[in-house]
VEXMAR-26847 format. One record per residue: residue number from 1; x, y, z of N, C-alpha, C in turn. Coordinates in steps of 0.1 Angstrom, whole numbers, plus 5000, padded with zeros to 4 digits. Example, Ala and Ser with C-alpha at 12.3 -4.5 7.8 and 13.67 -1.06 7.14 Angstrom:
BEGIN
i_n_c1_n_c2_n_c3_ca_c1_ca_c2_ca_c3_c_c1_c_c2_c_c3
1_5132_4943_5078_5123_4955_5078_5132_4967_5078
2_5128_4978_5071_5137_4989_5071_5129_5000_5079
# end
This chain:
BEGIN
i_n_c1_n_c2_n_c3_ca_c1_ca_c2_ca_c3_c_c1_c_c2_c_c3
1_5008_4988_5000_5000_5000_5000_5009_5012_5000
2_5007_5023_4992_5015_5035_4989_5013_5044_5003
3_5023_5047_5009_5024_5059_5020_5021_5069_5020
4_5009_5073_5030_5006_5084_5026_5002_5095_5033
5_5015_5090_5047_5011_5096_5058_5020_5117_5057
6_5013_5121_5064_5013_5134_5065_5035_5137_5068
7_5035_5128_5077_5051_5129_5080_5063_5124_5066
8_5056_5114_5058_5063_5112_5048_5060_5123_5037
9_5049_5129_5035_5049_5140_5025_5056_5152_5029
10_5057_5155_5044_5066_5169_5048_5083_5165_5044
11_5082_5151_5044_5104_5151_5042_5101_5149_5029
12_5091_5147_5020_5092_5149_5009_5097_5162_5001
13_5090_5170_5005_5085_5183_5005_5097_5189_5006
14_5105_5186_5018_5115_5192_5024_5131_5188_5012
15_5125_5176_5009_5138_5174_4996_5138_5176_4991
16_5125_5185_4983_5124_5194_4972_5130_5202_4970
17_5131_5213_4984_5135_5219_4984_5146_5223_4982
18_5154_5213_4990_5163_5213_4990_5174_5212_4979
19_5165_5203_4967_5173_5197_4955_5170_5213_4948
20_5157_5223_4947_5157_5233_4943_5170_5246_4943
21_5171_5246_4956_5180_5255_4963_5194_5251_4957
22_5195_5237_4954_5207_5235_4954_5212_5238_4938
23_5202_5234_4928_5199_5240_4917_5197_5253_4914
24_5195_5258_4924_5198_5273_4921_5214_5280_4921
25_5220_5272_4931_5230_5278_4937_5241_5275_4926
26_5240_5264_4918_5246_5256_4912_5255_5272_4902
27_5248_5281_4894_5253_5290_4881_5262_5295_4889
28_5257_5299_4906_5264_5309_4915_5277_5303_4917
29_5281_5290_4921_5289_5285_4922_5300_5283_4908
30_5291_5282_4897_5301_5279_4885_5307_5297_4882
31_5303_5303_4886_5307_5314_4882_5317_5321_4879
32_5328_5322_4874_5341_5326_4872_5340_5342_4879
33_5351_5342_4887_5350_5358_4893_5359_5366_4886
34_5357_5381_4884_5360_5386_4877_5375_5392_4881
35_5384_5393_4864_5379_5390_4850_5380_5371_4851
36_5367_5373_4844_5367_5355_4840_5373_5353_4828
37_5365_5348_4817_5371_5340_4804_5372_5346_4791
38_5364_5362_4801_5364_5376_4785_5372_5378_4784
39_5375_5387_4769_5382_5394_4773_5380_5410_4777
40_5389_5420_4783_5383_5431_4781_5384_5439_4770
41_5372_5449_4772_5372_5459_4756_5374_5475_4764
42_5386_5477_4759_5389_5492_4766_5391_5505_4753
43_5380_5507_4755_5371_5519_4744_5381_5529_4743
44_5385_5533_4728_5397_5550_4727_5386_5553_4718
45_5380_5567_4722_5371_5574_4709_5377_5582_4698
46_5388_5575_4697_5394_5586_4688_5398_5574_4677
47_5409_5580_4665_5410_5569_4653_5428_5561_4662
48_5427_5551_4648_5436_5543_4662_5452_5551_4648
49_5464_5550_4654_5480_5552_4647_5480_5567_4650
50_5473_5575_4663_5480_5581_4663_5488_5583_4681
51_5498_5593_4685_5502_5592_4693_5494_5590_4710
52_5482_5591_4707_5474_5585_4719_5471_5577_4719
53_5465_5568_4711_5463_5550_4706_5475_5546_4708
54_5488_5548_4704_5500_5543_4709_5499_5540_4722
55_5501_5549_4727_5500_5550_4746_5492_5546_4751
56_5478_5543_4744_5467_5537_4751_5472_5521_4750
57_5474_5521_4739_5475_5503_4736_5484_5500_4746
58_5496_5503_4744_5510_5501_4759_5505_5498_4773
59_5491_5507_4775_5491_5508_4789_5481_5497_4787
60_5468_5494_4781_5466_5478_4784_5469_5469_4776
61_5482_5465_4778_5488_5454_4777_5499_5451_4787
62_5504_5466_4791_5506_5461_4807_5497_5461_4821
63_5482_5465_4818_5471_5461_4828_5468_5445_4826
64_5465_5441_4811_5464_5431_4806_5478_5421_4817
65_5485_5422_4815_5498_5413_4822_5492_5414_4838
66_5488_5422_4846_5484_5423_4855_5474_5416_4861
67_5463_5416_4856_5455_5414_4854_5450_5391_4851
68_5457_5390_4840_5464_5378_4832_5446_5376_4825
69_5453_5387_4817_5435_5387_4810_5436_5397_4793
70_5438_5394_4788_5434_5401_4768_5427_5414_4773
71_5433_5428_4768_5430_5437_4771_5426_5436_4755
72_5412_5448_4746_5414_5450_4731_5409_5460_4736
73_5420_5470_4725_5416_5482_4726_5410_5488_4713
74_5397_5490_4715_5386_5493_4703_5385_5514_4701
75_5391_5513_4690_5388_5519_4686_5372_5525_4681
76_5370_5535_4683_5354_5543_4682_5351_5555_4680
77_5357_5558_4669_5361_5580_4670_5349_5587_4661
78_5347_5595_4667_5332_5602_4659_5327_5612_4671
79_5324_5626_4665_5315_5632_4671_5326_5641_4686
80_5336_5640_4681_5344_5649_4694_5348_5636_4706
81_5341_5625_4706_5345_5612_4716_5332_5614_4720
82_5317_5616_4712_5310_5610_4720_5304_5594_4717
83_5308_5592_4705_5305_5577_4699_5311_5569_4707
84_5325_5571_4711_5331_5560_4716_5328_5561_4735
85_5325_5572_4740_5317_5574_4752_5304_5571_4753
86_5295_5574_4745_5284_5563_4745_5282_5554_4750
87_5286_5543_4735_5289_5531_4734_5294_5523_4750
88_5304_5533_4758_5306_5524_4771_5295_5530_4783
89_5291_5544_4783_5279_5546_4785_5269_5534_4790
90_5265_5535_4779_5251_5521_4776_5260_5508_4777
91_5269_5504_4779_5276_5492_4784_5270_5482_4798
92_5266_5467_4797_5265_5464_4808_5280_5469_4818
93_5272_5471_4834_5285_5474_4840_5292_5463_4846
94_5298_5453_4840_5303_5441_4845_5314_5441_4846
95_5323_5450_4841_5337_5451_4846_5349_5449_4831
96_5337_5447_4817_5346_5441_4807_5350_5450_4797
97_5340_5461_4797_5343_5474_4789_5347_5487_4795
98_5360_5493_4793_5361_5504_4796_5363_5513_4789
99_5364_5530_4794_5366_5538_4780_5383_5549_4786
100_5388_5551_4775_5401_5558_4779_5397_5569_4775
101_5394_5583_4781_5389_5597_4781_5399_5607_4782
102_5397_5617_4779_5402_5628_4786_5395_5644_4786
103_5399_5655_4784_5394_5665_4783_5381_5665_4776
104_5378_5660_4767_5365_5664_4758_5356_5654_4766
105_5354_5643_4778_5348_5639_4787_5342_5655_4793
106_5346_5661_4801_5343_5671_4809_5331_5685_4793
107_5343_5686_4786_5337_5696_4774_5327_5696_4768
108_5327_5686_4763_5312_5682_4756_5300_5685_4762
109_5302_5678_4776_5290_5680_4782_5285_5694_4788
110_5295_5704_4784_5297_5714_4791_5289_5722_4777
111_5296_5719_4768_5292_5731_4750_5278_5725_4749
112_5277_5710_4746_5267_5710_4741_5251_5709_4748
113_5242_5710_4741_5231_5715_4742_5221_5700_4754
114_5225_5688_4746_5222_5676_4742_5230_5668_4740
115_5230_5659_4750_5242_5644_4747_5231_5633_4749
116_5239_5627_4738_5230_5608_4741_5234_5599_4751
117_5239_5604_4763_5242_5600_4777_5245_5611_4788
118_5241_5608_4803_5246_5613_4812_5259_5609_4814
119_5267_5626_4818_5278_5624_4823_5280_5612_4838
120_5269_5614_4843_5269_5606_4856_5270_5591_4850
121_5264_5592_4832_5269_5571_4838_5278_5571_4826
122_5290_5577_4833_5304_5573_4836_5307_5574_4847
123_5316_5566_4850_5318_5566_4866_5334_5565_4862
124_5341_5573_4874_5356_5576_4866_5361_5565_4879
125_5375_5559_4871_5385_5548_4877_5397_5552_4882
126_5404_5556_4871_5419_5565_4874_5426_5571_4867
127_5427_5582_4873_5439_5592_4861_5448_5586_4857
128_5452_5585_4847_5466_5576_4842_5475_5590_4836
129_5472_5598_4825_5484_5603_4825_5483_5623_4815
130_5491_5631_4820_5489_5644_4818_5501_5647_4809
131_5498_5657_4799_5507_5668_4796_5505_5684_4797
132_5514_5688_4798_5512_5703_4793_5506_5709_4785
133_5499_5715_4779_5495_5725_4767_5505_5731_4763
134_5512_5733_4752_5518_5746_4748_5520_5755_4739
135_5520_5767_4740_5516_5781_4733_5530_5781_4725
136_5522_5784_4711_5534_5779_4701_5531_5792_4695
137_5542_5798_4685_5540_5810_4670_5549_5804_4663
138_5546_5807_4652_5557_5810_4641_5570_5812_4642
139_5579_5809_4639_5593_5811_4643_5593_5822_4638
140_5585_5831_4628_5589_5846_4619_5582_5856_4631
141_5572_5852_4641_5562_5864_4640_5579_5870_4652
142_5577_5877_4653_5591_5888_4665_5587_5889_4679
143_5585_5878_4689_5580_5878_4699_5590_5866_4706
144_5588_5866_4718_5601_5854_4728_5592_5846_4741
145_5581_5860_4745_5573_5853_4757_5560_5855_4754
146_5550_5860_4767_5538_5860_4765_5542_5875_4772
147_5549_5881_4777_5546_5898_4776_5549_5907_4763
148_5560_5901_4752_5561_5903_4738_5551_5903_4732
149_5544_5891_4734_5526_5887_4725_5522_5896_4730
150_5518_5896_4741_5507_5907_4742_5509_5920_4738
151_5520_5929_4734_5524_5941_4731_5525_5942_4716
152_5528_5929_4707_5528_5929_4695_5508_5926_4690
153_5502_5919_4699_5489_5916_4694_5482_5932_4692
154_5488_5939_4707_5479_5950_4708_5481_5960_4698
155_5496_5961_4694_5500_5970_4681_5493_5962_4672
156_5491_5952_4671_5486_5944_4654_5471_5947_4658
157_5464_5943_4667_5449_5946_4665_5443_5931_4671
158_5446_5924_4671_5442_5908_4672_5453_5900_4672
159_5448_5884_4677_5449_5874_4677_5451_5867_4670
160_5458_5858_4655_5448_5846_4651_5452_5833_4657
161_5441_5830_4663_5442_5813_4670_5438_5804_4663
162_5447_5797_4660_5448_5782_4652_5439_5770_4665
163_5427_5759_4663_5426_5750_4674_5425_5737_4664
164_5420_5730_4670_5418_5716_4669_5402_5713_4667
165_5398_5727_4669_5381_5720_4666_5375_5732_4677
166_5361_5734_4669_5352_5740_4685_5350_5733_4694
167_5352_5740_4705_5352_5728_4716_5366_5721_4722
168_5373_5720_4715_5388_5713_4714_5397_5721_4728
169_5409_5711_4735_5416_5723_4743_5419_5736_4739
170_5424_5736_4728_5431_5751_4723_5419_5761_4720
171_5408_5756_4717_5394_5765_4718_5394_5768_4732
172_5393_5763_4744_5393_5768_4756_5407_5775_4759
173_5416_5775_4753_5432_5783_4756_5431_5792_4748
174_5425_5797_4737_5423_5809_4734_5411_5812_4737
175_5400_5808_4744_5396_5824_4754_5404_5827_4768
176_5410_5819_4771_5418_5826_4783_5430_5831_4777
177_5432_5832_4767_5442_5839_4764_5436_5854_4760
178_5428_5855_4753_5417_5866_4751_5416_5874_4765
179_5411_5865_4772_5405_5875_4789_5421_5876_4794
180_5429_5870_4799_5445_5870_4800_5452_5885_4795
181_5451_5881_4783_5465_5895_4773_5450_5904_4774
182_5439_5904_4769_5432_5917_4772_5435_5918_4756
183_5436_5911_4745_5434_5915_4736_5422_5905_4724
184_5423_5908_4712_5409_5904_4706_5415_5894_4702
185_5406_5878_4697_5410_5870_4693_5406_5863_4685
186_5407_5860_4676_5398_5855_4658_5400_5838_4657
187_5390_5828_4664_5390_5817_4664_5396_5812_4646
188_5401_5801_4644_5405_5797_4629_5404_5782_4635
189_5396_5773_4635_5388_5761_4640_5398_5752_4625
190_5402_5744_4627_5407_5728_4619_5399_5717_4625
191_5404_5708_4615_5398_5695_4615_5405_5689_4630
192_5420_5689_4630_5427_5683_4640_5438_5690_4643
193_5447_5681_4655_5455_5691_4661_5470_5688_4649
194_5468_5683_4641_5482_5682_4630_5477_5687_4627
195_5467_5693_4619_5466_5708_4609_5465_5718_4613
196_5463_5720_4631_5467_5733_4630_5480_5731_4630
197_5487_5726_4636_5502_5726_4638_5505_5730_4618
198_5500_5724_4609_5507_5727_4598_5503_5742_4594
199_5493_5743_4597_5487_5757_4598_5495_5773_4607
200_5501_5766_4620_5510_5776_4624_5521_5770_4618
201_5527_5762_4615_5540_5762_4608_5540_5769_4595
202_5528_5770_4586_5533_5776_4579_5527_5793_4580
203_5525_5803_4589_5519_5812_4593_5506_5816_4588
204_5503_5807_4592_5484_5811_4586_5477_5817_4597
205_5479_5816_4609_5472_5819_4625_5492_5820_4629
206_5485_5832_4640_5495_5833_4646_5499_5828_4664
207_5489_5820_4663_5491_5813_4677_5483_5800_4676
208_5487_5792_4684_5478_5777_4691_5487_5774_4702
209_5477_5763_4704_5481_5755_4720_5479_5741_4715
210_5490_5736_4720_5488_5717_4714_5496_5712_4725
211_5492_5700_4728_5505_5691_4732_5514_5690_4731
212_5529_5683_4738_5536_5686_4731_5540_5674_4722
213_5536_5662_4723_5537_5652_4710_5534_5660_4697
214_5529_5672_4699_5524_5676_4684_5534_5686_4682
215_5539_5695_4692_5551_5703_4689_5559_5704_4690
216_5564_5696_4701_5580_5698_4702_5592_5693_4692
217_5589_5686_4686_5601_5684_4669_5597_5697_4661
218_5586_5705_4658_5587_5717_4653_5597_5725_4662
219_5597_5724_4675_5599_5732_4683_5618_5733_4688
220_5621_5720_4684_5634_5713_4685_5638_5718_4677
221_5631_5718_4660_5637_5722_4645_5643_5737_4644
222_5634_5750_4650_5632_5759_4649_5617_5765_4640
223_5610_5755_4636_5602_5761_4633_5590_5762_4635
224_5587_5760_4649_5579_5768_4658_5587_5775_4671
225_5582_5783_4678_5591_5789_4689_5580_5787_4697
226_5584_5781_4712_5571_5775_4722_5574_5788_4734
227_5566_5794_4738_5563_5811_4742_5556_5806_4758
228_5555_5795_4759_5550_5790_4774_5541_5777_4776
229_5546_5768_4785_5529_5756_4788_5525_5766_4798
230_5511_5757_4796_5500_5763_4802_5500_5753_4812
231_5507_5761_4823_5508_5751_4836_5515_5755_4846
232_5513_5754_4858_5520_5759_4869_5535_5756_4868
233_5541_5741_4864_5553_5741_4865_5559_5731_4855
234_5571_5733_4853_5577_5728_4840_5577_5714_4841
235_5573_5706_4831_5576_5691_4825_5574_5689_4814
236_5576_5678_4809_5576_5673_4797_5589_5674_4792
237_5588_5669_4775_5603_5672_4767_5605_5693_4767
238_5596_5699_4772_5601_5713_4767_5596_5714_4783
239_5610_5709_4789_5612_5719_4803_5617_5732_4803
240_5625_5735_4793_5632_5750_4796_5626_5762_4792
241_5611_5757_4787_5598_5767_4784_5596_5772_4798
242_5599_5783_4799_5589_5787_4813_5568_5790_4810
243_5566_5784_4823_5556_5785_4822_5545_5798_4822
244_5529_5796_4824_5521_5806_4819_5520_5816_4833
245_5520_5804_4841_5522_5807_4859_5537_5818_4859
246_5549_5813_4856_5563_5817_4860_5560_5834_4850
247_5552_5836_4842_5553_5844_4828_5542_5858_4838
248_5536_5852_4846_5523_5865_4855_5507_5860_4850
249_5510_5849_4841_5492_5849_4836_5488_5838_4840
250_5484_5835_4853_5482_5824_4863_5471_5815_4855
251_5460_5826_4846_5451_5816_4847_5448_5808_4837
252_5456_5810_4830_5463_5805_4814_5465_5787_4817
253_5458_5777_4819_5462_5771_4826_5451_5756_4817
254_5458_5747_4812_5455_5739_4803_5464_5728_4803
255_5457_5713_4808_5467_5701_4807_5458_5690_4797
256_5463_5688_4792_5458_5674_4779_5462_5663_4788
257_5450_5655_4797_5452_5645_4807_5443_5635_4802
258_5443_5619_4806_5438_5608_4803_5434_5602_4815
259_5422_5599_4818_5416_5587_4821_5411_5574_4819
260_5411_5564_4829_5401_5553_4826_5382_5554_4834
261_5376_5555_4829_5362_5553_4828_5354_5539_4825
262_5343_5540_4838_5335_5524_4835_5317_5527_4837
263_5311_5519_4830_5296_5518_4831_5295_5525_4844
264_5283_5535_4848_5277_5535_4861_5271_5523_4868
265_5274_5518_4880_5269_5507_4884_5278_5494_4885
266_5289_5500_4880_5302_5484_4877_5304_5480_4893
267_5306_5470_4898_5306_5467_4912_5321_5477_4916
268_5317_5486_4926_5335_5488_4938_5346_5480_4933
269_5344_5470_4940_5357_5464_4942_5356_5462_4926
270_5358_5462_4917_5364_5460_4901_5363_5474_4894
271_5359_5482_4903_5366_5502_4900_5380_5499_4904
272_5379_5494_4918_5391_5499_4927_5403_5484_4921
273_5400_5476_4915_5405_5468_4914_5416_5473_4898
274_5405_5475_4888_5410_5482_4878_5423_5492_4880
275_5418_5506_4889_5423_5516_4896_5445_5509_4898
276_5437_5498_4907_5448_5493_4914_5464_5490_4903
277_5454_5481_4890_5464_5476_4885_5469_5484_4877
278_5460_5497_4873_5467_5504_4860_5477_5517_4869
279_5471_5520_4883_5485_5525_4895_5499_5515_4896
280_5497_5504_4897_5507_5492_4895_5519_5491_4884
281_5506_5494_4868_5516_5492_4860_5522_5502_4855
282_5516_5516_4857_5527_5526_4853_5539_5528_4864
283_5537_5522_4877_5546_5523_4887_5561_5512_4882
284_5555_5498_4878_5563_5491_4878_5568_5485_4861
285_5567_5490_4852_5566_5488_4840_5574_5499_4833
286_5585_5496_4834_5596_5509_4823_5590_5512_4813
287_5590_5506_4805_5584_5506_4787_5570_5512_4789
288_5561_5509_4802_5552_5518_4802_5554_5536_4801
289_5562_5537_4815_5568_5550_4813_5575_5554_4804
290_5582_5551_4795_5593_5547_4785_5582_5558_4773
291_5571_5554_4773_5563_5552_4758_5553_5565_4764
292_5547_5565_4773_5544_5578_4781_5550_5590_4776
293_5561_5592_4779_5571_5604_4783_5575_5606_4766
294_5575_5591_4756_5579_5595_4744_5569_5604_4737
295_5556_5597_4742_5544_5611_4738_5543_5622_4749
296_5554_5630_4753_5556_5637_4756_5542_5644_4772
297_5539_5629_4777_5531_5632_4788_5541_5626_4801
298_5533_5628_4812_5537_5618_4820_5528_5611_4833
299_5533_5603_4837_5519_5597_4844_5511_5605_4857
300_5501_5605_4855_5494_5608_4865_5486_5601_4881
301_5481_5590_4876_5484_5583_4887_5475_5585_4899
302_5462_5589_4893_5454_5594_4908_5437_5580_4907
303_5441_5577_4920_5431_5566_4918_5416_5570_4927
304_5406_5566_4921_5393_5568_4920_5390_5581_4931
305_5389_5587_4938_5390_5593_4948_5397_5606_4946
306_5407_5608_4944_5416_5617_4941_5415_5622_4921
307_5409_5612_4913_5403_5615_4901_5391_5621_4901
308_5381_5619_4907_5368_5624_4912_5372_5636_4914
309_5379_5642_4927_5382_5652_4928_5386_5664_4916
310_5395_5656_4908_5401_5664_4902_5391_5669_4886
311_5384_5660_4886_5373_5664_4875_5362_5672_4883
312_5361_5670_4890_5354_5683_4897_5359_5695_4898
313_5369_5696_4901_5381_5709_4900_5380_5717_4885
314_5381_5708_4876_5383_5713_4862_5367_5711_4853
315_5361_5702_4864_5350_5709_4857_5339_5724_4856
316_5343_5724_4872_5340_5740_4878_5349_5749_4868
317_5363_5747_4868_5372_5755_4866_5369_5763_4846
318_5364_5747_4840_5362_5755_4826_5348_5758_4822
319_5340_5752_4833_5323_5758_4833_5326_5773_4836
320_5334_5778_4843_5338_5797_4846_5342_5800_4833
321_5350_5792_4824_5354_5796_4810_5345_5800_4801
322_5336_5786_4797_5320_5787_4789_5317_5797_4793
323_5311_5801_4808_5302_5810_4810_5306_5825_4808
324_5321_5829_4812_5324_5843_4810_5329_5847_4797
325_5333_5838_4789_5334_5837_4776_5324_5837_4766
326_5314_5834_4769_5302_5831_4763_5302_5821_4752
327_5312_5809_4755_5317_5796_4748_5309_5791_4742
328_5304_5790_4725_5298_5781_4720_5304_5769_4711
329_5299_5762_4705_5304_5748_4697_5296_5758_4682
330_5312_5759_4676_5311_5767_4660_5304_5760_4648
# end
């Protein structure tokens, strides 16, 4: 006769459950913790062969080694870096996509009207690495600093500023150079920061501000003359530039810096973990710094906490720009 007492259906009952629970737990358990068997995709919004894709690639493949995990670095350029910011934007935040940013992270969101993401879902990881800005002429125009410029602009009437684009660093370095020298200043917008460079080499505009991977071999050659970085204190390959600070025009003040950025929502510990190794490998990895410094930056090194900070600093700092400038995207 089949059992059918009340105490045999409760341990029945009770194995069910248990075989349930244990089948649940089962994916939890297979789960590879992260990085598991991805690889990662570490987003540059820009096009890839030039001196920042260099540097970017370098630095994950020594996080990559760290890590013991395929870093690819995907290229995504369009729109000033909001295509390839986006794209990790709207990213699940699981820890496998990140984006390498810099200045036009903060800009964009600042000029434009309308983005197809909040700034808030990026969530920043760690500074990795800065350069100087520097204020370049013509080797012809007859000037040595930035109290020469200002006395030759004022006898000439204007400015012409060469940039990289509206919106671009050197579009924010010439309006502080505008409010600065107290003189007038005639935006001349390019495609990129090589044309203006060929554009002040061959005297078309008589000023810009670039990096110095973009100037300093003009600058080496003679045929640009570098008139100050825009920065409190001297680094890079053109140390013996004094600076905008050492020159009386404190607020003249512009660094071409890099970040790593992740989905809003990526778990802590794989911010701080990220954070950790790409602090690690520029610490412990020559060829990292090696390849740094050849693109004429150098590391920065501020992890989650102290990066937060510092985009806050400079986001206040060039929202006072937009605003007293009356900053638009041309």
């Amino acid at each position: 006769m089949k059992n059918t007492s009340p105490r045999h259906d409760r341990r029945s009952f009770s194995l069910g459950l248990l075989a349930l629970a244990g089948a649940a737990a089962m994916p939890a358990r297979a789960q590879e913790p992260w990085p598991g068997g991805k690889p990662i995709r570490l987003v540059l919004p820009f096009s890839a062969g030039g001196p920042g894709d260099t540097n970017v690639r370098a630095m994950a493949q020594a996080q990559g080694k760290r890590l013991n995990q395929t870093i690819i670095v995907d290229n995504r350029p369009g729109a000033g870096g909001i295509i390839g910011s986006e794209y990790v934007a709207k990213s699940a935040p699981d820890g496998y996509t990140w984006l390498s940013a810099g200045n036009g992270a903060i800009a964009n969101a600042l000029l434009r009207p309308k983005m197809p993401y909040a700034e808030s879902d990026l969530a920043p990881v760690v500074g990795t690495s800065t350069a100087p800005s520097v204020l370049v002429t013509n080797a012809g125009v007859p000037v040595q600093n930035l109290k020469e410029l200002q006395a030759w602009a004022r006898a000439k009437g204007r400015l012409n500023f060469g940039t990289a684009g509206s919106g671009s660093t050197g579009h924010f370095v010439a309006e502080m150079v505008e409010s600065a020298l107290g003189v007038p200043v005639t935006l001349v917008h390019y495609k990129s920061g090589s044309q203006t460079v060929n554009a002040i080499v061959g005297g078309e505009v008589d000023l810009a501000s670039e990096a110095p991977i973009g100037v300093a071999a003009f600058v080496q050659s003679g045929k640009l003359r570098a008139l100050a970085l825009a920065a409190r204190e001297r680094t890079g390959p053109l140390k013996q530039v004094p600076t905008t600070v050492e020159q009386g025009f404190p607020t003249i003040l512009m660094q071409h810096w890099g970040g790593i950025f992740a989905p809003k929502g990526t778990p802590t510990a794989i911010l701080d973990r990220i954070a950790e190794v790409t602090i690690a490998a520029y610490k412990e990895d020559a060829d990292l710094v090696a390849q740094t410094e050849r693109g004429g930056a150098q590391p920065m090194l501020l992890p989650r906490a102290a990066f937060e900070r510092f985009l806050q600093e400079e986001r206040a700092r060039m929202a006072q720009i937009v605003t007293a400038s009356h900053m638009t995207l041309e």
